[in-house]
LUMTIPA-611694 format. One line per 5 residues: number of its first residue (from 1); their letters; for each residue x, y, z of N, C-alpha, C. Coordinates in steps of 0.02 Angstrom, whole numbers, always signed. Example, Ala and Ser with C-alpha at 12.3 -4.5 7.8 and 13.67 -1.06 7.14 Angstrom:
<kegus>
1) AS) +660,-284,+390,+615,-225,+390,+660,-165,+390 ~ +642,-112,+354,+684,-53,+357,+645,+2,+394;
</kegus>
This chain:
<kegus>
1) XXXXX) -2034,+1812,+2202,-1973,+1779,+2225,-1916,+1829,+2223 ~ -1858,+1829,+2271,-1822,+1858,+2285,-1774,+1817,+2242 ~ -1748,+1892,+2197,-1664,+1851,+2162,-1596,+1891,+2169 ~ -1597,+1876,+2267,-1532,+1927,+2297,-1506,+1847,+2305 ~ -1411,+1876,+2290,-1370,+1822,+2283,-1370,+1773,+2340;
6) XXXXX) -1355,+1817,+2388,-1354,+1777,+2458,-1402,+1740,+2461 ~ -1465,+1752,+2468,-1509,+1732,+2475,-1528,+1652,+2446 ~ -1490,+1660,+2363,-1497,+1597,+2320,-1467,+1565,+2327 ~ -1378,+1598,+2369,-1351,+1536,+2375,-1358,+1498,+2448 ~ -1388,+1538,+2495,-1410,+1510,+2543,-1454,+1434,+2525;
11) XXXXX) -1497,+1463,+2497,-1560,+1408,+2493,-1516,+1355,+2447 ~ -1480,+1352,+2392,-1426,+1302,+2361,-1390,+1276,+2388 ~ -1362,+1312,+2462,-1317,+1261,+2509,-1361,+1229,+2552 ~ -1415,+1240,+2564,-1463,+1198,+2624,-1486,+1140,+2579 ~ -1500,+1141,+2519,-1527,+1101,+2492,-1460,+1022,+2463;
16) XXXXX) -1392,+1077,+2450,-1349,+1016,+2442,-1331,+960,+2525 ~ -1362,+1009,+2558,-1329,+993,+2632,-1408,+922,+2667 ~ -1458,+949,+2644,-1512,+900,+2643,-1476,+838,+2605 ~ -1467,+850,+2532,-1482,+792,+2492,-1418,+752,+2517 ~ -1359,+775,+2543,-1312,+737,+2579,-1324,+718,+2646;
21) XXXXX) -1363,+730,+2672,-1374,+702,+2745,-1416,+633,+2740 ~ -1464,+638,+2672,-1506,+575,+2634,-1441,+509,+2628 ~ -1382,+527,+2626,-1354,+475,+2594,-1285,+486,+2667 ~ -1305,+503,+2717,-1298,+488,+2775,-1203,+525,+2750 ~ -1212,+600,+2723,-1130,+624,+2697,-1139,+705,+2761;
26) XXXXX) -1099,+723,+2785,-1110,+787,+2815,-1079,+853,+2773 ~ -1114,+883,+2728,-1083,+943,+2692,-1086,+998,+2712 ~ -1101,+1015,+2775,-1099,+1064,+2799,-1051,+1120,+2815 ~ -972,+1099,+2792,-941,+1143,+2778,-926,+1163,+2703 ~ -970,+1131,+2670,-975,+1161,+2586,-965,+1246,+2591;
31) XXXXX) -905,+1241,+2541,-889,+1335,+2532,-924,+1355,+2471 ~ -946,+1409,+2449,-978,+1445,+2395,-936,+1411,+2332 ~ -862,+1413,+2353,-816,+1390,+2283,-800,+1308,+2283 ~ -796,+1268,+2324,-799,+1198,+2302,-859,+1173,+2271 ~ -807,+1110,+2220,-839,+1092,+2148,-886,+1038,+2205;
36) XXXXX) -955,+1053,+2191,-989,+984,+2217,-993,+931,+2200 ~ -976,+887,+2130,-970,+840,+2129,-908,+822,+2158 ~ -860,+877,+2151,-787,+828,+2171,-782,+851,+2250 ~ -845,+872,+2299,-847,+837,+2370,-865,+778,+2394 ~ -887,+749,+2349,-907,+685,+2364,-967,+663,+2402;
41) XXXXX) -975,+728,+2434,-1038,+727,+2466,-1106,+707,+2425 ~ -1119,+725,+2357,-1190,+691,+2318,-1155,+634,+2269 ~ -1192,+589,+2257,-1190,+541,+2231,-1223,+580,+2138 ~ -1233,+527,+2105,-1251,+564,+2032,-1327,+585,+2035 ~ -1347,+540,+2075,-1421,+543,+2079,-1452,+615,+2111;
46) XXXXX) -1413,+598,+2174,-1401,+665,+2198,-1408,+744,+2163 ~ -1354,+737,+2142,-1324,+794,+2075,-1383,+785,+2052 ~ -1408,+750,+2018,-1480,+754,+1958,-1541,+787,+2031 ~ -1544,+776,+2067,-1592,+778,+2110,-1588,+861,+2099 ~ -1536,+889,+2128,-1502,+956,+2152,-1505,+981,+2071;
51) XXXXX) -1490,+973,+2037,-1520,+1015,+1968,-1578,+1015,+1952 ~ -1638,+968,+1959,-1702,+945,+1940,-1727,+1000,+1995 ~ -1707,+1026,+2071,-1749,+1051,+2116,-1725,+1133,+2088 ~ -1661,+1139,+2064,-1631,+1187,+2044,-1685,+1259,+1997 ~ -1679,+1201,+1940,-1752,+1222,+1881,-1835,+1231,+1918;
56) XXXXX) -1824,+1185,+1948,-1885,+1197,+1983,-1910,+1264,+2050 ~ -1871,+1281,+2078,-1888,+1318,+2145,-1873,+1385,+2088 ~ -1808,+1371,+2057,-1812,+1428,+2015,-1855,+1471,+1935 ~ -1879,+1428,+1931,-1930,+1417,+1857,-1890,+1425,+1801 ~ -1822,+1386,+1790,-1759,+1400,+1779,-1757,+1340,+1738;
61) XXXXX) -1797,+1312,+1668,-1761,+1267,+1612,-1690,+1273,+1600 ~ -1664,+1226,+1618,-1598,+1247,+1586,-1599,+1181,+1506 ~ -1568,+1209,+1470,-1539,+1183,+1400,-1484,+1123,+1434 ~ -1486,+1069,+1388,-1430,+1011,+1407,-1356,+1067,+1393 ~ -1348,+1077,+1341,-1278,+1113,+1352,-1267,+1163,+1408;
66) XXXXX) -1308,+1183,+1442,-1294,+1224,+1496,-1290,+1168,+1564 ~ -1309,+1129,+1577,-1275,+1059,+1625,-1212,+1068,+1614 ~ -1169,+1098,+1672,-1103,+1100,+1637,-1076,+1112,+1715 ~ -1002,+1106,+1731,-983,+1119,+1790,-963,+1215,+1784 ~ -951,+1230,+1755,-948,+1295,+1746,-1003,+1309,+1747;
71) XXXXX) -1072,+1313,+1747,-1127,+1360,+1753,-1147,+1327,+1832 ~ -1139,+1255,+1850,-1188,+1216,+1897,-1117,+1199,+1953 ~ -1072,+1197,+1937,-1035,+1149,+1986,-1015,+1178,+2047 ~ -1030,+1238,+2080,-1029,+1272,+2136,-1089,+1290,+2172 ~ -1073,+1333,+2215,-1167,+1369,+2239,-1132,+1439,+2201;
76) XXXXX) -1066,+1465,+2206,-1079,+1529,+2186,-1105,+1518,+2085 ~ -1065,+1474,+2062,-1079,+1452,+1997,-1168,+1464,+1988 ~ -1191,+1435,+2011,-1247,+1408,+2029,-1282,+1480,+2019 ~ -1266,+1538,+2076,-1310,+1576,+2086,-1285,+1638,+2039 ~ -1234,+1635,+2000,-1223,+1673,+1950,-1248,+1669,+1912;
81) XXXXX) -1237,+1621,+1890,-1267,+1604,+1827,-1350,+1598,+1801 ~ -1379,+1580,+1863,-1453,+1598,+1866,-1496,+1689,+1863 ~ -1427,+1711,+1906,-1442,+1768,+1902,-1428,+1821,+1839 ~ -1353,+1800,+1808,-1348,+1812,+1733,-1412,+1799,+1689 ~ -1419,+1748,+1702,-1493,+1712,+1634,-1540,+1754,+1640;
86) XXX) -1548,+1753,+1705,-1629,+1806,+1736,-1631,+1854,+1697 ~ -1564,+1888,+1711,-1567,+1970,+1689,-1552,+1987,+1621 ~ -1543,+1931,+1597,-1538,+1953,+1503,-1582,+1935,+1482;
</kegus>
């Protein structure tokens, strides 16, 4: 698996942009830096969906204290922080 940034946050914006089209929301102008829960575009379930696929595509346990909008609440958040973890 490839862990180039672009790349991760690509696949993190297609996937928030799926799970909002499920609930009939168009996120397709989601920026790297807006907070995704506060687009309104996923619902909570959502959000759980999009972290659950998160850990998964990535082989990426995360710890409950790491659920946090600072590590998860962006795509760039998102793909930093995965990529931080990786590499330590």
């Amino acid at each position: 698996m490839t862990m180039e940034r672009d790349t991760i946050k690509t696949a993190i914006r297609q996937k928030v942009i799926d799970l909002a089209n499920k609930l009939g929301e168009d996120a397709s102008d989601i920026s790297d830096e807006d907070i995704i829960p506060a687009t309104g575009a996923l619902d909570s379930a959502a959000i759980l969906e999009l972290v659950v696929w998160y850990e998964k595509t990535y082989d990426f346990p995360l710890k409950q204290e790491e659920i946090n909008i600072d590590n998860l609440g962006s795509i760039n958040a998102m793909a930093d922080f995965l990529l931080a973890r990786k590499s330590g």
